[in-house]
C-alpha positions in Angstrom: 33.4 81.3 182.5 31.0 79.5 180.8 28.7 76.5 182.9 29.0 73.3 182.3 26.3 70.8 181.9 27.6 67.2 182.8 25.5 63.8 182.8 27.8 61.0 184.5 28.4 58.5 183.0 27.8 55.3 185.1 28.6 52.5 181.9 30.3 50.6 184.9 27.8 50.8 187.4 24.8 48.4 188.2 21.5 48.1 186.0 19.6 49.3 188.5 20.6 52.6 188.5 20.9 53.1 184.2 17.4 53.1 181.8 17.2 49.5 180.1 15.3 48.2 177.2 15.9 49.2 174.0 16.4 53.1 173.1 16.6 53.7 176.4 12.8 53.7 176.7 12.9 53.3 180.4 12.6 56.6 182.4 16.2 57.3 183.9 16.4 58.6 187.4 18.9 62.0 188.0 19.3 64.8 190.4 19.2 68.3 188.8 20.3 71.5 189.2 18.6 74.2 187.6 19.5 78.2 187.1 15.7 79.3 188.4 13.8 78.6 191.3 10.6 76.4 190.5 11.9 75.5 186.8 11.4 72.2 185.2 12.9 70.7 182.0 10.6 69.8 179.5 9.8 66.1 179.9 11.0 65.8 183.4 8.9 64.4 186.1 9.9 66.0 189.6 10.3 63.0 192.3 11.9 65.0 195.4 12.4 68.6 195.8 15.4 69.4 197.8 15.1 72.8 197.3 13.5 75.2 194.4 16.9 74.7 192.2 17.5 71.4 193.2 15.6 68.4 192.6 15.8 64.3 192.0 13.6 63.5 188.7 12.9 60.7 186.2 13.5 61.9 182.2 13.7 59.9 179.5 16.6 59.3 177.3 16.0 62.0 174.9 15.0 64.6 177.6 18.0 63.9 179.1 19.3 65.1 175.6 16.8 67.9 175.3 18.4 69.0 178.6 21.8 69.5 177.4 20.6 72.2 175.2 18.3 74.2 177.8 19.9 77.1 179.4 18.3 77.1 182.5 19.8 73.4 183.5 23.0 73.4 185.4 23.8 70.4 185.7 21.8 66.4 185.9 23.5 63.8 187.6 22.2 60.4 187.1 21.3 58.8 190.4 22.7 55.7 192.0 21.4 53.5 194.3 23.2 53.4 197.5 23.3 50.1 199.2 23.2 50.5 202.7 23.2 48.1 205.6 
């Protein structure tokens, strides 16, 4: 079975936690998942390592896109803020 690389959408969730300006200039903040230990998308900028596969970044728009063709992502998620008490 094939994997399958999913970006959320989150078109109904706050502006914080999508890119804004136009053509999505704005980095956009995600969690990824990757296939190799200590690998990075091109055009991603690691924020958090969780572990060496998984890992909170910021990528712009047309990484994001760049992603979708790289065989080493698993899967990017793009992160919400939480809003805690």
């Amino acid at each position: 079975m094939p994997e399958i690389l999913r970006f959320d959408d989150d078109s109904d969730k706050s502006p914080d936690s999508r890119s804004s300006g136009a053509g999505g200039s704005e980095p956009v903040r995600v969690i990824v998942k990757v296939k190799t230990p200590g690998y990075v998308p091109a055009g991603f900028r690691v924020r958090t390592r969780v572990d060496d596969e998984f890992f909170t970044a910021e990528a712009s728009e047309s990484d994001l896109s760049g992603a979708t063709r790289d065989p080493q992502v698993e899967s990017v998620a793009r992160a919400q803020r939480l809003d805690l008490p």
